[in-house]
C-alpha positions as a Markdown table, in Angstrom:
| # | Residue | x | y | z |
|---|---|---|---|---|
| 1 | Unk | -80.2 | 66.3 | -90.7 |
| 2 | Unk | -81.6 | 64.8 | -93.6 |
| 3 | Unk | -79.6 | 61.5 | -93.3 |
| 4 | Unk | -80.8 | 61.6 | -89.6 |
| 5 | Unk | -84.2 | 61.9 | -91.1 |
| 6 | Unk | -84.0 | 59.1 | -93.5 |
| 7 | Unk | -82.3 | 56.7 | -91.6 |
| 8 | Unk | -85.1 | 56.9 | -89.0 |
| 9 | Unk | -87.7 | 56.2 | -91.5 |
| 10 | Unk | -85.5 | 52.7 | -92.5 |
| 11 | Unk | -85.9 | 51.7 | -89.1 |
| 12 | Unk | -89.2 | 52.4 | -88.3 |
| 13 | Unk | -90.2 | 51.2 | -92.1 |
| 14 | Unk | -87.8 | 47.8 | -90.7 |
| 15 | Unk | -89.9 | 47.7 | -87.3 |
| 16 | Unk | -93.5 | 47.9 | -89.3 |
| 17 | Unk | -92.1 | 45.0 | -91.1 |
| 18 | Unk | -91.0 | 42.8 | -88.0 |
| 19 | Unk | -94.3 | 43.7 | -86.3 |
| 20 | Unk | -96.0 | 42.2 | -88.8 |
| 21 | Unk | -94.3 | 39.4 | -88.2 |
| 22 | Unk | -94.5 | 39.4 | -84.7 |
| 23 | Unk | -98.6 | 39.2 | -85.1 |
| 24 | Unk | -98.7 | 36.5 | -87.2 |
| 25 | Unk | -96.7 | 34.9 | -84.2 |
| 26 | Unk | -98.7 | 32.4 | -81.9 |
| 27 | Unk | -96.5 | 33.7 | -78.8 |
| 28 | Unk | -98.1 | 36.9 | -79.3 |
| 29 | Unk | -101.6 | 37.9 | -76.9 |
| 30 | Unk | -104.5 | 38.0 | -79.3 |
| 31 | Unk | -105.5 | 41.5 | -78.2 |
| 32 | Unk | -102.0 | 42.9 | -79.3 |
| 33 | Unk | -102.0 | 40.8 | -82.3 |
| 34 | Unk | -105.1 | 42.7 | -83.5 |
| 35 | Unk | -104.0 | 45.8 | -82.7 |
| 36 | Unk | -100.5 | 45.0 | -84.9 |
| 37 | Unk | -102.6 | 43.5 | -87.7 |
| 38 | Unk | -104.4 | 46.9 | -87.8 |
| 39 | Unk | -101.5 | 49.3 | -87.4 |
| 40 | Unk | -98.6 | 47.7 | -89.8 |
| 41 | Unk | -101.8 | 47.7 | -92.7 |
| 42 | Unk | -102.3 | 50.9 | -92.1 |
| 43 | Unk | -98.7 | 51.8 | -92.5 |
| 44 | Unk | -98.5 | 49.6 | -95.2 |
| 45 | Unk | -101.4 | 50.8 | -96.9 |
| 46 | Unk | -100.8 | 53.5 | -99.7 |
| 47 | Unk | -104.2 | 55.1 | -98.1 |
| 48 | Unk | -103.5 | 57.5 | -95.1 |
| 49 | Unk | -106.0 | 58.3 | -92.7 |
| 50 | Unk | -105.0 | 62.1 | -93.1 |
| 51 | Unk | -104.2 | 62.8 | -96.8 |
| 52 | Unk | -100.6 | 63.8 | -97.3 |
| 53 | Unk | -101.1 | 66.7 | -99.7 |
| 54 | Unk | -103.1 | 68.9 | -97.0 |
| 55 | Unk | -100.7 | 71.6 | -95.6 |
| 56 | Unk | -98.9 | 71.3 | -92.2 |
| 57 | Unk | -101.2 | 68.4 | -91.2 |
| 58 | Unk | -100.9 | 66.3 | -94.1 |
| 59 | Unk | -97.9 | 63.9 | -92.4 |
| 60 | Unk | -98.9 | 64.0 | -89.1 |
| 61 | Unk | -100.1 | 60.7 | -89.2 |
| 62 | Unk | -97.5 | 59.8 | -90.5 |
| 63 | Unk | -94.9 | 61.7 | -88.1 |
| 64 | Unk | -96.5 | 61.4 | -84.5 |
| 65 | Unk | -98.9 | 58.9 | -84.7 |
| 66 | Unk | -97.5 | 55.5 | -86.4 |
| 67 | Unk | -94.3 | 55.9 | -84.5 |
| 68 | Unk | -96.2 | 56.6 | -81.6 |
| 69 | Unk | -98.0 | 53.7 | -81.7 |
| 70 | Unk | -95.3 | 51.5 | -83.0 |
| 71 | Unk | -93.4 | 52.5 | -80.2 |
| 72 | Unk | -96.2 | 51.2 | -77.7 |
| 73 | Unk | -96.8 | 48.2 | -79.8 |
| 74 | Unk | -93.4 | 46.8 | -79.4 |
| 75 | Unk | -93.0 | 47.7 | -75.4 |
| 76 | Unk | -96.0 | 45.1 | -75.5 |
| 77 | Unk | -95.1 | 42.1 | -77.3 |
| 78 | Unk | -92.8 | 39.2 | -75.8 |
| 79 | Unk | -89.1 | 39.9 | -76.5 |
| 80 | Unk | -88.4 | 36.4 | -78.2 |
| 81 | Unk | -91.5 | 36.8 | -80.5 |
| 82 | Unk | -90.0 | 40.5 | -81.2 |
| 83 | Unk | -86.4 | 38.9 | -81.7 |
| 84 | Unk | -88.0 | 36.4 | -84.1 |
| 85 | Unk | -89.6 | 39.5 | -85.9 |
| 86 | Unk | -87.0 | 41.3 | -86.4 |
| 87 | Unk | -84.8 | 38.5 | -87.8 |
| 88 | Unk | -87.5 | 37.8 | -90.4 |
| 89 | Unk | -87.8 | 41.5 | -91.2 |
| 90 | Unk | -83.8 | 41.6 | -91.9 |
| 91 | Unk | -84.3 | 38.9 | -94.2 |
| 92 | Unk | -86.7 | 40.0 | -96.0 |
| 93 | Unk | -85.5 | 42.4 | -98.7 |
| 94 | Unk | -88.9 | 44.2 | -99.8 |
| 95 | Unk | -92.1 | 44.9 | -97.9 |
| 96 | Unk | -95.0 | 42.2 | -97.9 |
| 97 | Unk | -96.9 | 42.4 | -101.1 |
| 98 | Unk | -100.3 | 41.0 | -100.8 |
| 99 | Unk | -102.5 | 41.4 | -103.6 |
| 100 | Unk | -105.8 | 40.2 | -101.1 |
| 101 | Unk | -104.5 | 43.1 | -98.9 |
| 102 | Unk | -104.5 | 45.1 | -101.5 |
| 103 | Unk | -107.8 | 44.1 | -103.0 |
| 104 | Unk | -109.4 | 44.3 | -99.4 |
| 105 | Unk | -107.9 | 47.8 | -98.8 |
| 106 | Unk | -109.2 | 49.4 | -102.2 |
| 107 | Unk | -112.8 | 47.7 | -101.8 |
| 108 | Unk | -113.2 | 49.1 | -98.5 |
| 109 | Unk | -112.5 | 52.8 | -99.7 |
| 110 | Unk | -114.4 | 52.3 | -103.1 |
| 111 | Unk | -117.4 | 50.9 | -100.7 |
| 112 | Unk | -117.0 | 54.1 | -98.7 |
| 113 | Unk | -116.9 | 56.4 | -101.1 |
| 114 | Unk | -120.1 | 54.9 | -102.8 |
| 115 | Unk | -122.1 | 55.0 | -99.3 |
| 116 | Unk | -120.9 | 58.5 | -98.9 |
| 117 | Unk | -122.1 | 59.4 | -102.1 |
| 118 | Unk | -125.4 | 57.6 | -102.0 |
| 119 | Unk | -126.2 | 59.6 | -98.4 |
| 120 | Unk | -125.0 | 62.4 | -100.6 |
| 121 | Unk | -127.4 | 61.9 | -103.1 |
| 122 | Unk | -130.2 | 61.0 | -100.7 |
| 123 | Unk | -129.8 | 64.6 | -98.8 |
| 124 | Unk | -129.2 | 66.5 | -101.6 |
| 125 | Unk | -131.8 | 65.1 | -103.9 |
């Protein structure tokens, strides 16, 4: 059950990284590109949306929602732009590092967390 498990988690690890791919693609619609841009940096991002060390709920982004929307993302993308993706994606041994991905990633977290502490402040104070 476990191998099940983490074999899963390869592929849809190996389909985040052909989707991102697939929208930097020019064969790709705009509209899904954006929604692919948004999704695989959100998967790629060590930042979840729900925070992993709350019980029960902690991975459900993670669980249900990113395949979930993984799963409609690639029903909408052309099938050679996909192909192409996922041939890229097999090559490439490691995840895309970006250090401006990760440098826009933590300054838009630090800049919430200083608004959220300045409304803080301002109700509070």
């Amino acid at each position: 059950m476990i191998a099940r498990l983490k074999a899963w988690a390869k592929a849809l690890e190996r389909e985040a990284v052909a989707l991102w791919f697939v929208a930097r693609d020019p064969r790709t619609p705009m509209w899904v590109r954006v929604a692919l841009f948004l999704v695989v940096a959100y998967a790629l991002s060590p930042i979840d949306l729900i925070p992993d060390f709350l019980p029960l709920i902690g991975y459900l982004d993670d669980i249900l929602l990113l395949p979930g929307i993984v799963w409609l993302l690639l029903r909408l993308v052309p099938a050679d732009a996909l192909a192409d993706g996922r041939r890229r994606a097999a090559e490439l041994t490691a995840k895309p590092r970006s250090w401006v991905g990760t440098a826009i990633i933590v300054a838009f977290w630090a800049g919430s967390a200083w608004l959220t502490w300045e409304i803080w402040k301002r109700w509070n104070g």
